[in-house]
N, C-alpha and C positions, 0 to 999 in steps of 0.2 A: 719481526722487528719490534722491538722495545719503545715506550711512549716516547724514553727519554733521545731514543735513535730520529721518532720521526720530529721531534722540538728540533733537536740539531741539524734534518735534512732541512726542515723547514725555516731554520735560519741561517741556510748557506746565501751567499750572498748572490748569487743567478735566482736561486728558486724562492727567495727573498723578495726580490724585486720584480720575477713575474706576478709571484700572487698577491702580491700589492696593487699591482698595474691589473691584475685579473677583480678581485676585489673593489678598486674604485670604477671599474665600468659593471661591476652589479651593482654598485650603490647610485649611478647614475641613471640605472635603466629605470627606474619604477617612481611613478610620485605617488605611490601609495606609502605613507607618513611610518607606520607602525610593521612594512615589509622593510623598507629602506631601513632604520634602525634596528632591526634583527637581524640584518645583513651588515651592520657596520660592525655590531658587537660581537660577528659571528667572525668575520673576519680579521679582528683587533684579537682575538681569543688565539685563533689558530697562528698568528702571526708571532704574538709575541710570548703563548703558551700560557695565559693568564687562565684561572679556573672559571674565573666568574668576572662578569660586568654589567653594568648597568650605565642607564642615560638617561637624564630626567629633562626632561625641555620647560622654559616656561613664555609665556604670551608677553606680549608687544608690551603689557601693564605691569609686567615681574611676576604675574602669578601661576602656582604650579603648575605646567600641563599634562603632557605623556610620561609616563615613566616607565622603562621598559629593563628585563632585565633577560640578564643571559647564563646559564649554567648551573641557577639557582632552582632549587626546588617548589613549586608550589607552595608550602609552609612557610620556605623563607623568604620568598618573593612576599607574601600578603603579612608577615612578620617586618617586613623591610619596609614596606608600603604603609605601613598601619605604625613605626614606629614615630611618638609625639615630638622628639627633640628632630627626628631626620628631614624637615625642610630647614631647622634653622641650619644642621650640619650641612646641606645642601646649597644654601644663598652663603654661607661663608667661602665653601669652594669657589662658587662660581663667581665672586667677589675677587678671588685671586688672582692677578697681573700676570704670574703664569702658570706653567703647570707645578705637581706638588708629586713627589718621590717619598714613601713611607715605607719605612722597615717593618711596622706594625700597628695598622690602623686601631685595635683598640687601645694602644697606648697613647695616642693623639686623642682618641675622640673622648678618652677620659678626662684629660686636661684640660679641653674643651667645654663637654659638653655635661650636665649632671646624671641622664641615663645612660647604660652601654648601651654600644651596639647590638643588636639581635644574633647577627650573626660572625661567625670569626673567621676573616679572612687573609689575619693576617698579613703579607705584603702587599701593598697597595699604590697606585699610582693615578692619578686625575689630571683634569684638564678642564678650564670651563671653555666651550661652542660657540665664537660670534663668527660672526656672517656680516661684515661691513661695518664691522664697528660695534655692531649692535651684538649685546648678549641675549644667547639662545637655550642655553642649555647649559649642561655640563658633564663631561665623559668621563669616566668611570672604570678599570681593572683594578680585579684583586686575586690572593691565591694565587703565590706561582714561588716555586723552590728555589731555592735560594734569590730572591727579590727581583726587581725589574731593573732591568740595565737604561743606557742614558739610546741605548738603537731602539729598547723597548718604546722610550719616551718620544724618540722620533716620530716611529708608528703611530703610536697614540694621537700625537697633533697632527700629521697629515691627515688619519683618520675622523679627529674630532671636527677637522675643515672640512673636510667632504661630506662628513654628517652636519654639521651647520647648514652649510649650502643646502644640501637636500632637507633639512625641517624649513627654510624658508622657502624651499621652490611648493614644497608640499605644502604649506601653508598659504601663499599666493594663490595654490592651484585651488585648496577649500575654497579659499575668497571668490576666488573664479568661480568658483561650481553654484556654491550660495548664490553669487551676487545674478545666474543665469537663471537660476529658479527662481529667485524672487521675481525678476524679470518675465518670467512665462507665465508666473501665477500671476503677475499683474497684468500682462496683456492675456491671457485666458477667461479672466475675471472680469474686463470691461466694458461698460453696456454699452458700446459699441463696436461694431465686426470688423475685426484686422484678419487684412488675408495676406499671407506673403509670397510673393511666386519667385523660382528661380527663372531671370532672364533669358537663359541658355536653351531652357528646354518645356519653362510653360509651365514646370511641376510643381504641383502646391509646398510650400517647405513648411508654412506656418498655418494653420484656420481656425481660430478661435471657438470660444464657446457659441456666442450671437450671432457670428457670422455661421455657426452651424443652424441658429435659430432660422435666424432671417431666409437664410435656400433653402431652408427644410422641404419645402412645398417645392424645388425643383427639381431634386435628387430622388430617381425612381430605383429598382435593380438594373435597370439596363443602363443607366447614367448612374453611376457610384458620385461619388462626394470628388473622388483623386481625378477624374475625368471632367468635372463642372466647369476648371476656369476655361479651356480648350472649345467647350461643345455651348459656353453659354453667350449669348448675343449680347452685347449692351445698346441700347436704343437712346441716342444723345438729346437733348431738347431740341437740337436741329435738324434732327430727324435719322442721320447716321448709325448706321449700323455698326459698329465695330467688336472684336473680341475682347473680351478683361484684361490679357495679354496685352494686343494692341494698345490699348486705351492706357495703361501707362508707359508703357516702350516708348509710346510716341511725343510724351506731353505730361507735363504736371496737371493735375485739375483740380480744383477748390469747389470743395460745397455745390457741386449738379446734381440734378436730378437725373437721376437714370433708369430705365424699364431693364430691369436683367428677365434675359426668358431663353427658355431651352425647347427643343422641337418635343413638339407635342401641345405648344401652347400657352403649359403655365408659366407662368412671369410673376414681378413683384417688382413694387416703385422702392428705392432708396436715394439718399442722399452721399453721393461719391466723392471720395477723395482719393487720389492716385501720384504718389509720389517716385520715380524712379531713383535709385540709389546707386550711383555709378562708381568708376575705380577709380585711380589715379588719374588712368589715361583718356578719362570718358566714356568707357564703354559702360553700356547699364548691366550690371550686377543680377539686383535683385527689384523687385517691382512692391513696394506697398499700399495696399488699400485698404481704404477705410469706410466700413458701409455702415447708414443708420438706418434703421426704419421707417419708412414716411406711414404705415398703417394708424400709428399711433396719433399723428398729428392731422390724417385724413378724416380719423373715428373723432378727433375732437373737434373738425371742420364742422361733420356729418350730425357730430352734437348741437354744433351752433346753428347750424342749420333747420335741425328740429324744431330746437328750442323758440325760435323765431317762428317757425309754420306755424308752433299752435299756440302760441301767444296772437300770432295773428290773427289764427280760427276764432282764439277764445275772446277777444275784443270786434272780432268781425261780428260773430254770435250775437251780443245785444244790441249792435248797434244796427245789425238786419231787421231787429224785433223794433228796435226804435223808430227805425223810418217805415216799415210795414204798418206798425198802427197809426204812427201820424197820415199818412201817406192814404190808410183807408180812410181815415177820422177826413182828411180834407177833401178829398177825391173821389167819393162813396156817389153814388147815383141820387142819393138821399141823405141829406142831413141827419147825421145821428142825433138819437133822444139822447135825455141830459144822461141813464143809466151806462146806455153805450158806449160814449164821451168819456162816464167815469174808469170803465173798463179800459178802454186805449191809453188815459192818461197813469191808471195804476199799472199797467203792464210798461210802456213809458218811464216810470217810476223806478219799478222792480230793475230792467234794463238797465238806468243810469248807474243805480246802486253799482248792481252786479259788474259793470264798465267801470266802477270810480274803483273797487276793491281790486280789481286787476292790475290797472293802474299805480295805487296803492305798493302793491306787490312787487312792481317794478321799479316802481324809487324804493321801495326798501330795500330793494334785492342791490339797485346802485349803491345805498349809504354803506351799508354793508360790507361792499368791495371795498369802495374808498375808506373806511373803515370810521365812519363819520355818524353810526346809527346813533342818535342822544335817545335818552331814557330817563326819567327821573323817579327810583324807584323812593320808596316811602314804607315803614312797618305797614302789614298789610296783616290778616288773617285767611290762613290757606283755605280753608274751607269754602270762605266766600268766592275766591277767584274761582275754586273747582266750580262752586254754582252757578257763576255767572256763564262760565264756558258753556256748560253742559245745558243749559238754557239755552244760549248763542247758537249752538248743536243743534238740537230741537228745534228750536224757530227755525230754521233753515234747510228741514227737512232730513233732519238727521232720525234714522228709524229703529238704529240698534239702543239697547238697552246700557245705559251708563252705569255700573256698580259703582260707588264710592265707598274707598277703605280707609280712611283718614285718624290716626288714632288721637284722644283729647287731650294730652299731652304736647303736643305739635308749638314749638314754639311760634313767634311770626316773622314773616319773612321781607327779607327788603327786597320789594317787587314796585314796579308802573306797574298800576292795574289794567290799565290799556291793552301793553305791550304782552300781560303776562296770559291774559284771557284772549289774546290773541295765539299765542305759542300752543296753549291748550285747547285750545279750537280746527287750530292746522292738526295737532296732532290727532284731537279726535275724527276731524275728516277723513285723514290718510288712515287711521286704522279701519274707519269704516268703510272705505275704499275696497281694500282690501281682505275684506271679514264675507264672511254672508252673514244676513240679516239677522239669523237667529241666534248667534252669535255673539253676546257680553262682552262690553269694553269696559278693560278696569282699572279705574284711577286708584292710583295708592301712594304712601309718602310715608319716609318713616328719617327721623335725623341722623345726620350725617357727619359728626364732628361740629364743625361751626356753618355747616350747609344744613339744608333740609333735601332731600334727595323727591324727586316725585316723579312716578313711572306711569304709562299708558300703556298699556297691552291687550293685545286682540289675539284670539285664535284664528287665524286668516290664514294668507298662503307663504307668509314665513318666505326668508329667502337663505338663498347660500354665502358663507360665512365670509367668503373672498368681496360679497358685495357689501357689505358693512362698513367696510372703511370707507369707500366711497359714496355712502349714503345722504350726506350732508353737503355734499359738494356742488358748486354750482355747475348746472349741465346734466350732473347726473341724476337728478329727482326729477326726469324729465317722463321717464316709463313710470315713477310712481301719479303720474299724473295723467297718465291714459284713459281712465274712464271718467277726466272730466278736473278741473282744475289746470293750473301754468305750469308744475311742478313746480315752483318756488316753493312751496312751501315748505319743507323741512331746510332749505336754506335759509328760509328768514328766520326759522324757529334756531336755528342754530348760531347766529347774529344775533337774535336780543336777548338769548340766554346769556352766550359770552359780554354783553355788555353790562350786562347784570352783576358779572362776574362771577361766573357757574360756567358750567359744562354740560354736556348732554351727548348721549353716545346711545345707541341701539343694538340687539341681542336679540340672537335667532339660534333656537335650534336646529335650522335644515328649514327647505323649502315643504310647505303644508304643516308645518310646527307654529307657526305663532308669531308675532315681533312684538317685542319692551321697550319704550324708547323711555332712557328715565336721565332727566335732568336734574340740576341742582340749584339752590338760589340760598343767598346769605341767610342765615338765623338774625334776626333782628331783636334780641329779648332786651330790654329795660335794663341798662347798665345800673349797677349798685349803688346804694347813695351812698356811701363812703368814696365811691369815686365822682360822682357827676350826681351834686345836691339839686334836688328839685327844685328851691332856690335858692337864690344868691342873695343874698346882702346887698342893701343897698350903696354903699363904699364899694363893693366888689370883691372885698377880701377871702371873703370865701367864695368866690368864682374858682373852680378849675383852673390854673394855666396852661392854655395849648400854646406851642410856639410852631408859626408859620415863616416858613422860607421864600419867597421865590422872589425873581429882580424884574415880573412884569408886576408893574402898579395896578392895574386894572383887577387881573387876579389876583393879588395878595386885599386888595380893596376889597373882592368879593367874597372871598373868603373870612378875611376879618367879620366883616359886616355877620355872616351867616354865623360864627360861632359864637360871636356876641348875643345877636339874638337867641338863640339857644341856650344862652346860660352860661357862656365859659367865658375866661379871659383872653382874649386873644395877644401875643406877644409875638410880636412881627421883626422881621429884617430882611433887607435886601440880598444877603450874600454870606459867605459860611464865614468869615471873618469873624462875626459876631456870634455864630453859636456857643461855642462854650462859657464865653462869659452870660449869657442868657441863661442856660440851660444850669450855671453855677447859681447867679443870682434868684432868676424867676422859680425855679422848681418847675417846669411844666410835667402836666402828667403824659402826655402825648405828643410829638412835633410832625408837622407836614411836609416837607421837602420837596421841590420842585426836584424832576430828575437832573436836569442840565442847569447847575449856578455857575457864574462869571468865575471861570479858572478851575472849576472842582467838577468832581462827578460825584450827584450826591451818594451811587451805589457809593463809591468808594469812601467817601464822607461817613459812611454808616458804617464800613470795616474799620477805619484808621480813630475817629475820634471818641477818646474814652466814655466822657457826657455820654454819648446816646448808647450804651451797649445794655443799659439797663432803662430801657424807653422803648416803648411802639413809638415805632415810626410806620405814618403812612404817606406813600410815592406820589406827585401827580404829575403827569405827564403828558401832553399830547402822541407821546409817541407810545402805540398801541400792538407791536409786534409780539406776537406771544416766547418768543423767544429773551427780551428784553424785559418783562413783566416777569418770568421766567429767574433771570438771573439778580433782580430786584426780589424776590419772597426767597430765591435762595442765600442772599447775603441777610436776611432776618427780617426785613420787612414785616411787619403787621398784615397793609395791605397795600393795593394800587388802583388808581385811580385818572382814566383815562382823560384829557382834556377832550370838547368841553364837557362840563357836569354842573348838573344845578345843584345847588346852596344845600335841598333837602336831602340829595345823597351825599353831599359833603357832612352834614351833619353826623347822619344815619352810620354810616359808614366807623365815623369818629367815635360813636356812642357802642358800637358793637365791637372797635378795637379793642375799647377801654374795659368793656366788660371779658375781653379774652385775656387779655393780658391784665387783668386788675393785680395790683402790686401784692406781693406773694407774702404770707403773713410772717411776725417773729419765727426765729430761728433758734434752737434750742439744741446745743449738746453739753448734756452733762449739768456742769456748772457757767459755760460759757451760752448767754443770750447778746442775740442781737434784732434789736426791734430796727426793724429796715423802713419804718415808716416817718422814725424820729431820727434815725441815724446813730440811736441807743447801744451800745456794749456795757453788758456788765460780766462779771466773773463771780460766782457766790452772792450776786445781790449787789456786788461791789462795781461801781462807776467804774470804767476803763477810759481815759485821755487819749486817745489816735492821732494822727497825723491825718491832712485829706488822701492822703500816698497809703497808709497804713489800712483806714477803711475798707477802703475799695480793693485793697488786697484781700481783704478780709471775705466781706462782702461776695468778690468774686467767684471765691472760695467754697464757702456756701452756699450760693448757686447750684455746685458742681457736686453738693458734697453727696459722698461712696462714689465718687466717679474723679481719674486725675485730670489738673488741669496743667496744660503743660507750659511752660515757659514762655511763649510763642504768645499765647493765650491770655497768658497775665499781662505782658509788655503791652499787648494790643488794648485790652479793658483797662488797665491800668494809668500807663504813659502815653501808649499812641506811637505817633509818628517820634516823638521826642527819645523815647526809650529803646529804637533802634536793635537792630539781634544784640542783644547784652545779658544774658542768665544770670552776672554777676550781680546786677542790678537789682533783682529778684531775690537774688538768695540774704543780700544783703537787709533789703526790706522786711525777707522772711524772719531773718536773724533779733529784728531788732524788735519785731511785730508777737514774736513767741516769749521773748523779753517779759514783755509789755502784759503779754497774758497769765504770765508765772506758767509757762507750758518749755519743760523740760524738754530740750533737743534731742538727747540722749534714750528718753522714756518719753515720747511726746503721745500727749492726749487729742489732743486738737488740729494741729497742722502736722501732717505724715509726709517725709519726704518718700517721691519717688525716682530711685538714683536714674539720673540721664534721662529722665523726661520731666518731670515740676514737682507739683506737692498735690494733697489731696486732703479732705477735713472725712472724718468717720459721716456714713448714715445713719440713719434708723435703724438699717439690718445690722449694719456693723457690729461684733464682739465688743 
């Protein structure tokens, strides 16, 4: 039989309509996406004898998705696929009201479209694919002798409904499948144990990752994991025995404490919650439970508890020795001589000390918490606090040998000498704690950026790398204090570091390798005279202007007051209302910002208003979260400054701003200068007239320059809140500003546009 014999059996009108009806129950059997679509075009082919088809689907947004083809070659499928005008000929089809009948597709798509088609197929018929309305796709024959008839076109749209429906059941069905794995990845990954049981039969359906953690210790080979919920007891607070089964079948339960334990013995406490999940009609479904760990919250009871034992020992300890020698001094058989007397009273002595430093320990270790430790650091010189420590050390019966590696170069640093030879004292204790005697402790310190960094290191017994992060934490410096000490002490060292405004972290190669504990403290060097004159003029003209914000009088009092006597002008206001005309008028070289002003956040104050983008600003805040200090140095901040604080680190502070961010010298390319100190432009020598809009475009610019700044960018330094997403408003200022410079658009030297993101001024490196 002849092809052309089987086209004609195959369009008798019985055998027609079975393999039609044969046809759309293959295309309904499968939600596999890319089966169902090779079974539409396979069956659209045979039915109406077309050579070739294709069906391109596109997503819920219009954009392209599947495209799938049928009869075509390998070459011409990835020809057809790769061809650059064939999505726009595609969203034209499927753009179509209804279907479209062609005698000769590349005579259409020349009319159309400016490349041909890839491949030539001649008669051709289409359809675009919705599914309720919505467009899905679009169906596709071509290649068939003498054209497609209007039965052919029939075919074509029952089939192109039936492939609709199936790319949207498949498509629902992806969403289903996704949206259940994200689901088990999120309950798999929760650090708390979800168990799920089937009602019917007790059998585990779900068990998470924790809740494999948390039994781990119940599950033997003779009790598997699939047998635990069945074989395991729960022990209620009321004393109840019941199965995990049971215990939700019967009851909701919230937050108990339950003993799970399996025969043999072992057990483990968790925190239980048991919700049943029932049907329509009441009956319970499925059972879920939710277990948490109570070891974790036991081990930090068991910490607390410590913690207290030997702070108790360690204040019981002298005050044994206190009453012992009063006790023999009053009560002796014989009046001691005055030598003896002196003895009871120096050990007496010694006792109180050693009691009052414990003590000590424990309000610090409270400020600390509350987060209330004051400090009043002041330029200090490193060297001295290293000696004083290491003195401190030695008197105290300290036996290991102190290297000191300090290099002379060391700027100074803003340190409370107090606080800071205390920090270095605890640390040389704890290394020496843990060293043997013969053993060299070594101080070292080398700069940091605008810190000075200073490390302690012992070769001792080093620990493992998991206990480092917890090294600093309160509770956990309880074992570094076992042979003697509260263990506070790397907690408080790690409290008046942070208040200092430094950091401090520790470093171990492996346990019997060593530990580094290296902190950091502000660089305090002598800010420039060109920024902050040694003196001031009597008028005050040549004072520095700082501008101070905040709306408590007391603090803005104090502050004034400190920067005054220091030598600066101080330039005060209650509320941001006033800053930019201050910050236009006064000039200040630096302004201080309360975090929270009446209606404003001053983070935000410091994004949004132009004035301060070219200004340290430093924060003061009682609010002391490192998260919020954090988000204050990431909006540009200078620095921050925790409430309260004395006058002398207000100062300190201001004097080390000034000198980091001292104002950045003339700007020079080419023939265009700009002195940023006078607010000077010239071009050739020759004065340039600006606008204050035009400047600070300028200005901004060179800031940034070999690097673009984007539009975003300018509005924000420039306008502010005023200048709104507007690009137009930029290019326009740029337009008028390259004017201004005799700097050609066309051939421009100086401001380089960057299409669809801002403009950019040449570097130093730049050609």
């Amino acid at each position: 039989m002849t092809q052309r014999d089987e086209t004609a059996q195959q369009t008798e009108p019985g055998s027609h309509l079975s393999a039609l009806s044969a046809a759309v129950l293959r295309i309904g059997a499968s939600l596999d996406l890319d089966t169902v679509l090779t079974e539409v075009l396979d069956a659209a082919r045979a039915l109406t004898g077309a050579g070739c088809g294709a069906i391109a689907t596109v997503d819920a947004a219009g954009r392209p998705g599947d495209f799938v083809t049928s009869g075509l070659t390998e070459d011409e499928h990835r020809a057809l696929e790769d061809w650059p005008d064939g999505p726009n000929l595609f969203a034209h089809l499927g753009g179509l009201a209804a279907p479209i009948r062609l005698a000769d597709l590349a005579e259409f798509v020349s009319a159309l479209i400016p490349t041909p088609c890839p491949i030539d197929c001649g008669a051709f018929q289409g359809t675009p694919m919705r599914h309720r309305g919505v467009h899905v796709g679009s169906f596709f024959l071509g290649t068939k002798e003498g054209g497609f008839t209007e039965a052919d076109e029939e075919v074509l749209v029952l089939l192109a409904a039936q492939a609709a429906a199936a790319v949207a059941n498949a498509g629902a069905h992806r969403e289903e499948r996704r949206a259940r794995t994200d689901l088990e990845a999120l309950v798999e990954t929760c650090p708390v144990g979800v168990v799920v049981l089937d009602a019917a039969t007790g059998a585990l359906a779900s068990f998470n990752r924790e809740a494999r953690r948390i039994t781990a210790g119940l599950v033997s080979p003779e009790l598997p994991v699939e047998r635990l919920p069945g074989a395991m007891t729960c022990r209620r607070g009321d004393g109840r025995a019941v199965t995990l089964d049971d215990l939700g079948r019967a009851e909701t339960v919230r937050a108990e404490e339950v003993e799970l334990s399996v025969p043999g013995g072992a057990s483990v406490r968790t925190l239980l919650d048991a919700t049943p999940i029932r049907t329509e009609d009441g009956a319970v479904e499925r059972v879920v439970v939710i277990l948490q760990d109570l070891e974790p919250f036991e081990a930090l009871a068991r910490s607390r508890a410590e913690f207290l034992s030997t702070v108790s020992h360690e204040l019981r300890a002298p005050l044994a020795a206190i009453k012992g020698s009063a006790m023999t001094a009053l009560e002796g058989a014989r009046e001691p001589d005055r030598s003896e007397l002196r003895q009871f009273l120096r050990i007496v002595g010694e006792q109180a000390d050693r009691m009052d430093g414990l003590i000590g320990d424990l309000l610090d270790a409270g400020r600390i918490g509350a987060g209330v430790m004051p400090v009043d650091p002041e330029a200090q010189v490193l060297s001295g606090l290293v000696e004083r420590a290491r003195t401190a050390f030695a008197g105290a019966g300290g036996k290991h040998a102190v290297v000191v590696d300090l290099p002379p170069d060391l700027p100074r640093v803003m340190a409370d000498l107090r606080r800071i030879v205390q920090v270095l004292d605890n640390l040389l204790t704890n290394a020496a704690r843990h060293s043997p005697e013969a053993a060299p402790i070594r101080v070292a310190a080398a700069r940091d950026g605008a810190h000075v960094a200073v490390s302690v290191a012992d070769d001792g017994e080093g620990m493992a790398p998991e206990r480092l992060a917890h090294l600093f934490r309160r509770h956990a410096g309880i074992d570094e204090g076992r042979a003697g000490g509260s263990g506070l002490g790397l907690v408080i060292c790690r409290g008046l570091v942070e208040a200092h405004g430094g950091r401090i972290r520790a470093e171990s190669a492996g346990p019997g390798r060593g530990t580094t504990v290296t902190f950091t403290l502000p660089a305090a060097e002598e800010p420039p005279t060109a920024s902050v004159p040694a003196a001031a003029s009597p008028d005050g003209r040549d004072r520095p202007a700082v501008l101070v914000v905040d709306d408590d009088p007391h603090a803005l009092r104090q502050m004034r007051d400190a920067l005054a006597a220091a030598g600066y002008e101080p330039v005060t206001a209650a509320g941001p209302g006033e800053v930019a005309r201050l910050v236009e008028t006064r000039r200040p070289v630096l302004a201080v910002l309360d975090l929270v002003l009446p209606g404003a956040d001053g983070i935000e104050l410091l994004r949004t208003l132009p004035v301060l983008a070219d200004l340290p600003v430093i924060f003061v805040s009682a609010y002391g979260r490192g998260e919020t200090i954090a988000r204050a140095l990431e909006a540009g901040a200078a620095d921050y400054i925790v409430k309260p604080f004395s006058p002398a680190e207000l100062v300190a502070r201001v004097g080390v701003a000034l000198n980091r961010h001292a104002g950045p010298g003339p700007f020079v390319l080419g023939d265009l200068a700009i002195d940023r100190a006078t607010r000077r432009v010239t071009v050739a020598g020759t004065p340039v007239r600006l606008t204050a809009i035009e400047y600070k475009l300028l200005h901004a610019l060179s800031l940034d320059a070999g690097g673009a700044t984007t539009y975003e960018t300018l509005q924000r330094r420039v306008w502010g809140d005023r200048g709104g997403a507007n690009p137009q408003a930029v290019r326009n200022a740029i337009r008028k500003l390259r004017h201004k410079l005799g700097d050609d658009a066309r051939n421009p030297k100086y401001i380089l546009s960057e299409r669809g993101l801002g403009y950019r001024m040449p570097g130093p490196d730049d050609q």
